[in-house]
N, C-alpha and C positions, 0 to 999 in steps of 0.2 A: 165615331168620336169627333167632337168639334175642335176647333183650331187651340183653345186656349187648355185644355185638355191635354195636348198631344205637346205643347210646349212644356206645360207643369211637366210630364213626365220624362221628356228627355233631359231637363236639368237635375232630376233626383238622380237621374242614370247618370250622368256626368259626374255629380258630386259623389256617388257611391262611388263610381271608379277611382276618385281621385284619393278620396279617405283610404280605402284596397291599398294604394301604390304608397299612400304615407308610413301605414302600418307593417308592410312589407320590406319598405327601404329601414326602417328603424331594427328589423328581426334581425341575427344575424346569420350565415348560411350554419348548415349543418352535415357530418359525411365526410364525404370524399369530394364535397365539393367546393370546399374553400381552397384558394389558392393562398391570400394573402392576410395577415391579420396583425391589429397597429392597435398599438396600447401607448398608453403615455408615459413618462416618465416617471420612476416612483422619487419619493422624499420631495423635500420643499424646492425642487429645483425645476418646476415645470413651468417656465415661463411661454410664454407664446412667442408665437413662431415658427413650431416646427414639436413632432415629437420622434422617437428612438424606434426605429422598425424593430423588432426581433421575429424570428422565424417559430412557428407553430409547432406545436410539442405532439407525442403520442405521434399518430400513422396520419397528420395532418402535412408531414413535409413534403409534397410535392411540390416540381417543379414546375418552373414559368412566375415566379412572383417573388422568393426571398431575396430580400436583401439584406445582405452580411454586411456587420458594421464595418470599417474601413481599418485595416490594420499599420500599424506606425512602423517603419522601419525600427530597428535597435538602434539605440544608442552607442557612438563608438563609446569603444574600450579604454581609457587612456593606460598604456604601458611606461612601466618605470624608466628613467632616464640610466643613461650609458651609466651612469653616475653610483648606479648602486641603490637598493633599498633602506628606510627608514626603520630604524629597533628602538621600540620604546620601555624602557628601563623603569615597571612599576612597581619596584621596590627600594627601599632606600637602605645605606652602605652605614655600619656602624660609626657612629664619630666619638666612641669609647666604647674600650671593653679592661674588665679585670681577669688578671688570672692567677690560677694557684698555683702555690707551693712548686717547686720542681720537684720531677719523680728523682729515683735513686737514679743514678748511669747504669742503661741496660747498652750494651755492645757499643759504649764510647757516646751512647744520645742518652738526654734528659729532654722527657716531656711535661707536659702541663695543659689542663682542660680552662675552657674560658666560664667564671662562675657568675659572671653581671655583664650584660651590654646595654651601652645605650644608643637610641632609646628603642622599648621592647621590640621584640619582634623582626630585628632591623637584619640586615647580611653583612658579613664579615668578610672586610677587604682582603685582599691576597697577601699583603704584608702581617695582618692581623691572624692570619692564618700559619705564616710563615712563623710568627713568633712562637708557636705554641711547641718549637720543640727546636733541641741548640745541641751541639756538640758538647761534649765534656772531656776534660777543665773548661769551660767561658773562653770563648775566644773574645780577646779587649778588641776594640776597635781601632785600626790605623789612626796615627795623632794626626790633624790634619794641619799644616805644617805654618810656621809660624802662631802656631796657640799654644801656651803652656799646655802641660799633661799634669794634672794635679793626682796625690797617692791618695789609696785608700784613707778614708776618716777622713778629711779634707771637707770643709764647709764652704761652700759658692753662695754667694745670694748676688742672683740676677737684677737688672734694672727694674723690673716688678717686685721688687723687696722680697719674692719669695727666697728660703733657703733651703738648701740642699744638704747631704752627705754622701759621698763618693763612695760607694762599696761595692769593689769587686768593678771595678771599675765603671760602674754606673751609678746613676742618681736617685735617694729615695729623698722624698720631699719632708721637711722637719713640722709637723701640723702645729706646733704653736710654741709659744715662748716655754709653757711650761718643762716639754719637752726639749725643748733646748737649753735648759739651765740644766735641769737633770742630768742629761748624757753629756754635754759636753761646754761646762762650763768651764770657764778659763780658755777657751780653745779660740784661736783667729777665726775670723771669719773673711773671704776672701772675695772682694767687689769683681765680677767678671760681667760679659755681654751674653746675649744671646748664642752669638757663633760657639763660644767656649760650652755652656750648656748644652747645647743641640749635638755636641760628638758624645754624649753622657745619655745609652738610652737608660726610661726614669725604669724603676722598681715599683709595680703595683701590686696589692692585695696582699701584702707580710704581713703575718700578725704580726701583732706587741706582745710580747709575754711581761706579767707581772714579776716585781720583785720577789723574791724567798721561791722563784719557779728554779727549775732542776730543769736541765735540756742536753743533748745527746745528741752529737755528730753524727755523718757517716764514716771517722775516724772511730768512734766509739769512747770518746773523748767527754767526759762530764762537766757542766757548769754548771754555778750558782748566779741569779741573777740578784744583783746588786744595786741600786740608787740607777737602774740604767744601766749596767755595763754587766760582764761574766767574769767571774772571779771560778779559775780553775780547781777542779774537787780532785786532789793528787792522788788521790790511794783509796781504797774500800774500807780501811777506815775513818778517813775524814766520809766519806760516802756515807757511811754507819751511823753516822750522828743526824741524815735525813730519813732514816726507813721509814717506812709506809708514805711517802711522799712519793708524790705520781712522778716519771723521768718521761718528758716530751722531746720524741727522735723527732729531727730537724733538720733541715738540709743545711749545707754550707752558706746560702743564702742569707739562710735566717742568724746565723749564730754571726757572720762578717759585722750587720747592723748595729752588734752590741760592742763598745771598745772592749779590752780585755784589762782588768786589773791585774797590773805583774807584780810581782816581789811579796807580794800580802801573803804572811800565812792565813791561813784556815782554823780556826777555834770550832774546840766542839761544842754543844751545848752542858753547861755548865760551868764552863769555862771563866772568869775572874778580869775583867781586862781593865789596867789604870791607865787613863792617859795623861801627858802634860800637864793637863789641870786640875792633875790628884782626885778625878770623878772616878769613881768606879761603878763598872756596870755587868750587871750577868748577860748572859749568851744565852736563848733561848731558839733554837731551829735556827739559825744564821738569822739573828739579830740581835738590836743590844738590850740590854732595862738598866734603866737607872738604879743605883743603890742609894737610898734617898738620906739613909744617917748611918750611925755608928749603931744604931739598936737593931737596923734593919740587917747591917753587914754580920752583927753577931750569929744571926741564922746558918751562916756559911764560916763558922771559926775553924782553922785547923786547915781550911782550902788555901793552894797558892794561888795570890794575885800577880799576875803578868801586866809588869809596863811593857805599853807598844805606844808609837808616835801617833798624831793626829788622822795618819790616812787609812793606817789601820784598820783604827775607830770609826773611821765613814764608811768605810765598806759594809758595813753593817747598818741598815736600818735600823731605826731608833724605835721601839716599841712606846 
């Protein structure tokens, strides 16, 4: 073979080897005989520089080449100071609630359920809790010393122009003028402060019972509810002249609210009654009717007509 011959073919021999060693180094091992194997980083965070060794999965773990990522010590711990821990309170404490009626006295206590708080859902303070049940008779509250002590029926109105009435030694709020002409007109009203109020705790959630209502102690005691006030039903037969009228048992609570008219008798229905200004009027269910003439009264000829004075005649609502 000649010289230019023998060179061609040691360079194809060189270049074949060298193509061999390219496509070799690109393959990667396979078996038992990989030691080491280096992937990249996953997610958008593979900058250059450097990539993340992790060790070979399957029967690929031998040793001589992993490298374990480098582990961080812990974190100290911070522990509470000498001082005590932190209570976080995520609930929030009634700032009103109403409650009902008092029970009868079972072994010297009277209780009561709370029927509105607000606002919903809220927790009821320990005092608010406290209130829901009292000794019987009411224990009044110590006077606190230099403040007058005002009695039962007594009207306050505080520097808020709101007023009050004292029963049973506490305060039930009077909701409007109306209400205060009704029950106690003529009556003083008495300018006091804050301090004098605040030993007055108030009265929430009484009904109001309507006029011509019929109500029953725990005395066993009957009234007639009048312009406001209770006008006492003496006997079963002044009683007699309301049958088939409902009788609402009531506690001491409720019947204090109402003044009591004294000295008034009681008419039955049908009853004739002239006042001072020569009107006469019939009695129907404990109220009055006008007798409007001489034609009208003729209906009732042969009946006695009973004069009584003015106050009488208001005891009775006016049909």
């Amino acid at each position: 073979m000649n010289q230019p011959n023998k060179l061609l073919s040691t360079l194809l021999i060189i270049v074949g080897v060298l193509m061999f060693s390219v496509v070799f180094a690109q393959t990667p091992p396979s078996g038992d005989s990989a030691n080491v194997i280096i992937t990249p980083p996953s997610g958008d965070n593979n900058n250059t520089g450097g990539t993340s060794p992790t060790p070979p999965s399957g029967d690929n773990n031998n040793t001589g080449g992993i490298v374990n990522p480098p582990v961080m010590p812990p974190a100290d711990n911070p522990q509470p100071s000498g001082g005590g821990s932190i209570i976080l309170y995520l609930t929030t404490p009634c700032s009103n609630v109403v409650y009902e009626e008092w029970s009868a006295p079972i072994n010297g206590y009277q209780y009561r359920d709370i029927i509105n708080q607000i606002p919903a859902g809220c927790n009821f303070t320990a005092s608010q809790q406290e209130a829901r049940s009292r000794k019987y008779p009411p224990v009044v509250n110590p006077q606190i010393l230099g403040v007058k002590d005002y009695a039962d029926g007594s009207l306050l109105r505080g520097p808020d122009w709101k007023i009050y009435v004292i029963i049973d030694g506490r305060k039930q709020f009077v909701k409007n003028w109306g209400e205060l002409y009704k029950k106690y007109e003529g009556q003083k009203i008495n300018n006091v402060s804050f301090e004098v109020l605040a030993q007055y705790p108030q009265i929430l959630g009484v009904k109001d019972y309507a006029d011509g209502s019929l109500l029953r102690g725990l005395d066993k005691k009957v009234y007639l509810i009048v312009y406001g006030r209770k006008l006492r039903i003496k006997n079963l037969k002044e009683l007699a002249n309301y049958q088939g009228r409902e009788i609402n048992d009531v506690s001491y609570e409720v019947l204090v609210q109402y003044p009591e008219v004294l000295g008034v008798k009681v008419y039955a229905t049908g009853n004739l009654l002239r006042g001072s200004d020569k009107k006469v009027y019939l009695i129907i269910d404990g109220k009055r009717k006008l007798i409007k003439n001489l034609q009208e009264l003729i209906n009732y000829r042969g009946r006695e007509i009973i004069n009584v004075d003015g106050r009488a005649l208001e005891s009775y609502p006016l049909i």
